[in-house]
C-alpha positions as CSV (number, residue, x, y, z in Angstrom):
1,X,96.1,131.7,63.1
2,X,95.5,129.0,65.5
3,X,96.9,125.6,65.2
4,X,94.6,122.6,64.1
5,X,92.8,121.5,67.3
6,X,93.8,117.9,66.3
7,X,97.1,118.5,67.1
8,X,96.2,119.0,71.1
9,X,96.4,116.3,73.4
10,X,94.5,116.8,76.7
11,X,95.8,115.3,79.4
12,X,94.3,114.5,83.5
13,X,96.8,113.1,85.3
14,X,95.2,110.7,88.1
15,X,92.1,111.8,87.6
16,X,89.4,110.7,90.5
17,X,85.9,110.9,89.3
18,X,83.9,109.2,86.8
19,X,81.8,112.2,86.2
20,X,84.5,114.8,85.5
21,X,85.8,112.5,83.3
22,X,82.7,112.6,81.0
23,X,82.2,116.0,81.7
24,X,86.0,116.5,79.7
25,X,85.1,114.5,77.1
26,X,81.7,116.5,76.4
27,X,83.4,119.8,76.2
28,X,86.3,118.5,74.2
29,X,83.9,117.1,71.6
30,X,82.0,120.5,72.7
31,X,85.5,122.1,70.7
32,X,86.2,120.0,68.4
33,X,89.2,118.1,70.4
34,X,89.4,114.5,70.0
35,X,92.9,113.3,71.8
36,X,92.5,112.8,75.6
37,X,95.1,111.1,77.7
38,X,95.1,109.6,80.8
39,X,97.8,109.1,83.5
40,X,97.2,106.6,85.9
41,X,93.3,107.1,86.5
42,X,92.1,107.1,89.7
43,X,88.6,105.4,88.1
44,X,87.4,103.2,85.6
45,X,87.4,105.5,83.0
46,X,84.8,103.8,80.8
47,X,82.4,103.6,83.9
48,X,78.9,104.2,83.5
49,X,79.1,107.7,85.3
50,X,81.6,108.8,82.8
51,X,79.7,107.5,80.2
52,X,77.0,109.3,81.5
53,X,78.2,112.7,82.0
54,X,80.3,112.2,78.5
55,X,76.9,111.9,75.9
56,X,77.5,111.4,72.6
57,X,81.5,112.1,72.9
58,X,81.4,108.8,74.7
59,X,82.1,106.9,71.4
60,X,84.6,109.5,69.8
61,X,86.5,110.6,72.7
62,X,86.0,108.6,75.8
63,X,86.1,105.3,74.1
64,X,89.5,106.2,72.1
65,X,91.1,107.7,75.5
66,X,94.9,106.6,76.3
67,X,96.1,105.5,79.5
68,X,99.9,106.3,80.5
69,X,101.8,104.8,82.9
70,X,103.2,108.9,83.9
71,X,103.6,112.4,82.6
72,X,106.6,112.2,81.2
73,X,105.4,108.9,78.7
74,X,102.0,110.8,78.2
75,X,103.8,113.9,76.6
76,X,106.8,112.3,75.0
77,X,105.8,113.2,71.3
78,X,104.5,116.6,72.2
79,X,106.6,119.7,71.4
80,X,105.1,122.5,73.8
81,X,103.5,121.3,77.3
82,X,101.5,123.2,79.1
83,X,100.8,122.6,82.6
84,X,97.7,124.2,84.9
85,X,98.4,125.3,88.2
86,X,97.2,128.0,90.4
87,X,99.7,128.3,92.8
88,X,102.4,130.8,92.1
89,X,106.2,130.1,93.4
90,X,109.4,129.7,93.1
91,X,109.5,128.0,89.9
92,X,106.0,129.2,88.9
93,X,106.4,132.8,88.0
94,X,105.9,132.3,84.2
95,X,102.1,132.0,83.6
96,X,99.5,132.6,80.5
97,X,96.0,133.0,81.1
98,X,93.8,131.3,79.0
99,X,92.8,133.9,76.9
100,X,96.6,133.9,75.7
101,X,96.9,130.3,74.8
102,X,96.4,130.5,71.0
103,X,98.8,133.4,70.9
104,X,101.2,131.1,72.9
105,X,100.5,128.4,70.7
106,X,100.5,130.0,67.2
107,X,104.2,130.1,67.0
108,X,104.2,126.2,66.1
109,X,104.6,125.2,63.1
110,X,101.1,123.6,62.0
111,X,102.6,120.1,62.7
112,X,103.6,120.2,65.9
113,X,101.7,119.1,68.9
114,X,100.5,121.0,72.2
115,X,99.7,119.0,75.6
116,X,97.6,121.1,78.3
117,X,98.2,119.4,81.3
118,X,95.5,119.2,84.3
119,X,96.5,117.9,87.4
120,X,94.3,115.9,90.3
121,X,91.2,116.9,92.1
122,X,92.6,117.0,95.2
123,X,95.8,118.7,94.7
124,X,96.6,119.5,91.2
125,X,100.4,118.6,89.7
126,X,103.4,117.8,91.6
127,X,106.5,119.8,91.7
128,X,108.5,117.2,89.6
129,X,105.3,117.4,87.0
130,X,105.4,120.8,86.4
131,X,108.9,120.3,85.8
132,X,108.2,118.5,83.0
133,X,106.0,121.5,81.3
134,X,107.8,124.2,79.2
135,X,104.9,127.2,80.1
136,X,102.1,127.4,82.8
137,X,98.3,128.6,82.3
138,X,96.6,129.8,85.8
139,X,92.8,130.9,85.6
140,X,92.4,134.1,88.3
141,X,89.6,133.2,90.6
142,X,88.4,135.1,93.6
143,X,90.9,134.5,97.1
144,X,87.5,133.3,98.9
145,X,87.3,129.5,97.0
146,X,90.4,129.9,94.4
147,X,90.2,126.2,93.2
148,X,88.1,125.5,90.3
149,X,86.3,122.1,89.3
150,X,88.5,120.0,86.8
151,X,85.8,119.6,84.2
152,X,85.5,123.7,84.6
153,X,88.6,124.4,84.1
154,X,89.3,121.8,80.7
155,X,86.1,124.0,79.7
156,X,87.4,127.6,79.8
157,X,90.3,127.1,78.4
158,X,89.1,124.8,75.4
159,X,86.3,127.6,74.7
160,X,89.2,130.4,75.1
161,X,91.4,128.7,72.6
162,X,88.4,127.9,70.4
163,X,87.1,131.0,70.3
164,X,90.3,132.8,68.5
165,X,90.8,132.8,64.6
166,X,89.8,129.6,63.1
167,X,92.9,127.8,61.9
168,X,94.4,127.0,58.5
169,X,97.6,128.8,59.3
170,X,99.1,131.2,56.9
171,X,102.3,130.9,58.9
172,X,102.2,127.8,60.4
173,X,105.2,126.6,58.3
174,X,107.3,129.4,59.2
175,X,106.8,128.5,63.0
176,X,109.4,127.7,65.4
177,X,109.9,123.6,65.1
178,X,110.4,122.7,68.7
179,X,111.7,119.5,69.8
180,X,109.3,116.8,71.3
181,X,109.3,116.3,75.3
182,X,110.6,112.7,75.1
183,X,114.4,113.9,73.6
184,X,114.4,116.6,75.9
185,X,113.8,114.7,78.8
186,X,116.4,112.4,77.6
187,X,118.7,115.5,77.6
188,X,117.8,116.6,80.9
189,X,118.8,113.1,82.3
190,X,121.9,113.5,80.9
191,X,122.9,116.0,82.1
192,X,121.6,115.4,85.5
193,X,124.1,112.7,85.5
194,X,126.9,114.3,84.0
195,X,126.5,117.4,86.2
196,X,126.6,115.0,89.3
197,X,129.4,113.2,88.3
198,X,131.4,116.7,88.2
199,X,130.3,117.5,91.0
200,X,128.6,120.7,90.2
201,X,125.0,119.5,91.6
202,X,124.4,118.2,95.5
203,X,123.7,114.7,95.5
204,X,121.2,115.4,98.2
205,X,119.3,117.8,96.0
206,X,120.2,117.9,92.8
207,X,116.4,119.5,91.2
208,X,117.2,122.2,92.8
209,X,119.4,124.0,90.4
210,X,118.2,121.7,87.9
211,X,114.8,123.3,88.0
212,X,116.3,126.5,86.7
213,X,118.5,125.1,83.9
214,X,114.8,123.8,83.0
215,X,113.9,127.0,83.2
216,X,116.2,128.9,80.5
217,X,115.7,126.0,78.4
218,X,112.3,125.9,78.4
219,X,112.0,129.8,77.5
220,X,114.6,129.3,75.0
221,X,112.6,126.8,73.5
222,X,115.0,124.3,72.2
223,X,114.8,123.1,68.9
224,X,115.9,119.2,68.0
225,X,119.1,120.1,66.7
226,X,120.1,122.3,70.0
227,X,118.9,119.0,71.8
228,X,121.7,117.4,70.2
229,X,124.1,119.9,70.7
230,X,123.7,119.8,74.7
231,X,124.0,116.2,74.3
232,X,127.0,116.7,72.7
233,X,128.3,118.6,75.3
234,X,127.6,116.6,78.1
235,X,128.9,113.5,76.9
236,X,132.4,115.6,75.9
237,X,132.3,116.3,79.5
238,X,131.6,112.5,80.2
239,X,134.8,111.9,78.3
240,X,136.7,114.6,79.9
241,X,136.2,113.2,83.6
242,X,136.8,110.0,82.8
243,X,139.7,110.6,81.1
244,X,141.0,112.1,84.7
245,X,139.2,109.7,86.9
246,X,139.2,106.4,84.7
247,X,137.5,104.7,87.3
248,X,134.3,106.8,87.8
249,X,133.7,106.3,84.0
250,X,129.4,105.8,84.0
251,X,128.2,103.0,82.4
C-alpha cells in the first residue's frame, strides 16, 4: 500500500515564477499533499500571480509553504529523497519513472518521510544537489523539446503516485526504517574529512570518488544505526592517524 501522502514534502529549489508556483500548490491540493518547501525562491512566493494560479490551495498550501536556506536543510528530516532530473550521466544511471514511485516508496515504514525534489526552470538541480538524493525519477519525453514545465512535471508525478492503492498500509510497520538525510549528511562530512586527512581522496577533487561511496550507500539504504557505525569507523581512523601524526590531529 502507499504511504500516507502527508508524509511527502515537495520541494522547488530556486524556483523563478510566481505562476508555477501556484500552479504546484493547486495540484498538490489537487492530490491531497499539503507540505511544500521552498529553497531560496527566486519570487515572492505569496505574490498575487501565485496566489492566482494557486486557487483555493492558496490558504492550505501556499500560505503554510517553508522557505530553506538550501537542499540539504530542506530535506534534513526526510528519510528517502528523490530528486528529478532528465539528464542521464555518470552518476545518474539509477532512475524510476513516475509510475514506479509508490512501489519505490512502499518499503517505508508508514512514518517515515519522502522529499521529491524539483530543480529550477532554467536548468534543473546541480551536480552537488543530486548528490544529496538517495534515487532519481526522470519523465521520458520526446528528443525534439525533452524539458517539461515545472508545474507539469510536480503534476504527473503527484497524479502517478496518487493514483496507486489508497494507503493505510498493511505493512507499513514492517518497512525498512531508513535514517533521515540530516545524520547522513553529517556522516558523509565525516568522512570527507577523515578520508582527506589519510590521504585516500585528492584534495583538488575530492566528490569525485565521493559521489560513488554516495552511491553504494544510498542503494544500501542505510539505516540509523549503520549511520552510527560508519561514524564509528571514521573517527577510529581519526584516532589512528593522529596517534601517528600527533600534529595533524582535526579539531
Amino acid at each position: 500500500m502507499a504511504l500516507p501522502r502527508e508524509n511527502f514534502a515537495i520541494i522547488l529549489v530556486e524556483p523563478q515564477g510566481g505562476a508555477n508556483i501556484g500552479s504546484i500548490c493547486r495540484v498538490m491540493m489537487n492530490f491531497g499533499f499539503q507540505d511544500l518547501r521552498l529553497v531560496k525562491p527566486r519570487v515572492d512566493h505569496l505574490g498575487k500571480e501565485a496566489r492566482d494560479m494557486a486557487v483555493t490551495a492558496k490558504k492550505s498550501v501556499l500560505r503554510s509553504a517553508r522557505k530553506y536556506h538550501d537542499l540539504a536543510e530542506a530535506i534534513a528530516d526526510c528519510h528517502l529523497v528523490i530528486g528529478s532530473s532528465r539528464r542521464f550521466g555518470k552518476y545518474r544511471n539509477e532512475f524510476i519513472r513516475p509510475h514506479e514511485l509508490a512501489a519505490k516508496c512502499s518499503a517505508l515504514p508508514c512514518h517515515q518521510k519522502v522529499a521529491l525534489v524539483f530543480g529550477r526552470e532554467d536548468h534543473g538541480l546541480t551536480t552537488h544537489e543530486l548528490s544529496l538524493c538517495d534515487t532519481f525519477i526522470t519523465i521520458e519525453t520526446t528528443p525534439e523539446l525533452p524539458s517539461l514545465n515545472l508545474a507539469q512535471a510536480v503534476a504527473i508525478c503527484l497524479y502517478e503516485y496518487a493514483r496507486q492503492p489508497s494507503e493505510g498500509s498493511e505493512s507499513a510497520d514492517g518497512g525498512v526504517e531508513r535514517a533521515v538525510s540530516g545524520h547522513k549528511e553529517q556522516m558523509f562530512d565525516h568522512m570527507r574529512r577523515t578520508l582527506l586527512a589519510a590521504g585516500y581522496l585528492d584534495p583538488g577533487n575530492p566528490d569525485h570518488i565521493l559521489r560513488t561511496y554516495r552511491r553504494i550507500f544510498n542503494r544500501a539504504g542505510l539505516d540509523e544505526r549503520e549511520v552510527r557505525i560508519l561514524h564509528g569507523l571514521w573517527s577510529l581512523i581519526d584516532r589512528q592517524l593522529a596517534a601517528i601524526s600527533p600534529g595533524k590531529e582535526k579539531k
